[in-house]
N, C-alpha and C positions, 0 to 999 in steps of 0.2 A: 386231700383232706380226709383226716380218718373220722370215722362214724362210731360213735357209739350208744348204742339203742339198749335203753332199759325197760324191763319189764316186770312185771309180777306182785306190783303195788294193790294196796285197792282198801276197802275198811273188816277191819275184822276186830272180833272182840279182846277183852283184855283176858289175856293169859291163851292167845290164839297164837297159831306160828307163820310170818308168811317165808318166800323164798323169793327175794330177787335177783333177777339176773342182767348183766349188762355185755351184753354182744358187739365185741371188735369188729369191724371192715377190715383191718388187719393181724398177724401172725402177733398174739399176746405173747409168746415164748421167750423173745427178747427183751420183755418189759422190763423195766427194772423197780417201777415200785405201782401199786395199785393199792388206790384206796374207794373204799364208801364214806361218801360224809352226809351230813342230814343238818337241815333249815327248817327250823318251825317260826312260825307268825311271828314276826317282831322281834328274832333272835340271828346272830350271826350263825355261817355255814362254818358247821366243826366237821372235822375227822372223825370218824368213829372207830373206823376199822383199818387194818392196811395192813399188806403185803410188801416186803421190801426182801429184794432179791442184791445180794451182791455174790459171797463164797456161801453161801448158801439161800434157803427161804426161810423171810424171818414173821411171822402176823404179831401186830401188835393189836390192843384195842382199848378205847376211853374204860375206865369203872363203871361205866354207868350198865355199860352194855355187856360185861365181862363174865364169860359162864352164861350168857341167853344168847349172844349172836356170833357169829360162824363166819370168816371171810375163806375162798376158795378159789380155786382157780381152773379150768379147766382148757389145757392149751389145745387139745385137738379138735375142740370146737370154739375157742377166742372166746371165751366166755367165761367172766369172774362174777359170781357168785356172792351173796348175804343169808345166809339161815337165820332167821332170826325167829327164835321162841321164847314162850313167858312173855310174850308185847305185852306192853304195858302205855295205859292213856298218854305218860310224858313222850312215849316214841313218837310218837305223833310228828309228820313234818313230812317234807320232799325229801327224797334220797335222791341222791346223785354219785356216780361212779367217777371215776377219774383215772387215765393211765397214764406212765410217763415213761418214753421212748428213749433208748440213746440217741447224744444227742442235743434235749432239752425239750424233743417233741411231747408236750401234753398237751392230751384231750379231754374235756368234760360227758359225758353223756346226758340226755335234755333235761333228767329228772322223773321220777315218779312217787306219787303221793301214797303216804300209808297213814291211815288213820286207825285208827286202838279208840274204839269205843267201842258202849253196851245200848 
């Protein structure tokens, strides 16, 4: 069972940056697509952000988020990344990371909450 552990949530103001990270138990390099997606109160879990690796690396990301947040990857520590600046109140919600292995192996990570308020 692979693990993966997020961090770096927590409340910061509107127009604050935070930086999450989600930490593999295993080798991310073979990954083939990695995404952050985010759940607020009462709403379904979207995609926000993503990484998709075939003959090259491709990041896409929702409008919402497009020019404030930052997806990355860092294979020599299994760790993929969210920059996210300019937060804003609607960010507001659980982030969760997600990777998917050859395969068809995917894993969620437990979540971490980021709240945008003043």
């Amino acid at each position: 069972q692979v693990q993966l552990v997020e961090s770096g949530g927590g409340l910061v103001q509107p127009g604050g940056s935070l930086r999450l990270s989600c930490a593999a138990s295993r080798s991310i390099s073979s990954g083939s697509f990695m995404g952050w997606y985010r759940q607020a109160p009462g709403k379904q879990r979207e995609l926000i952000a993503q990484i998709t690796v075939t003959r090259g690396l491709t990041t896409n990301y929702i409008d919402s988020v497009k020019g404030r947040f930052t997806i990355s990857r860092d294979n020599a520590k299994n760790t993929v990344y969210l920059q996210m600046n300019n937060l804003k109140p609607e960010d507001t919600a659980v982030y969760y990371c997600y990777v998917l292995w050859p395969g068809g192996e995917g894993f969620w990570g437990q979540g971490t909450q980021v709240t945008v308020s003043s």
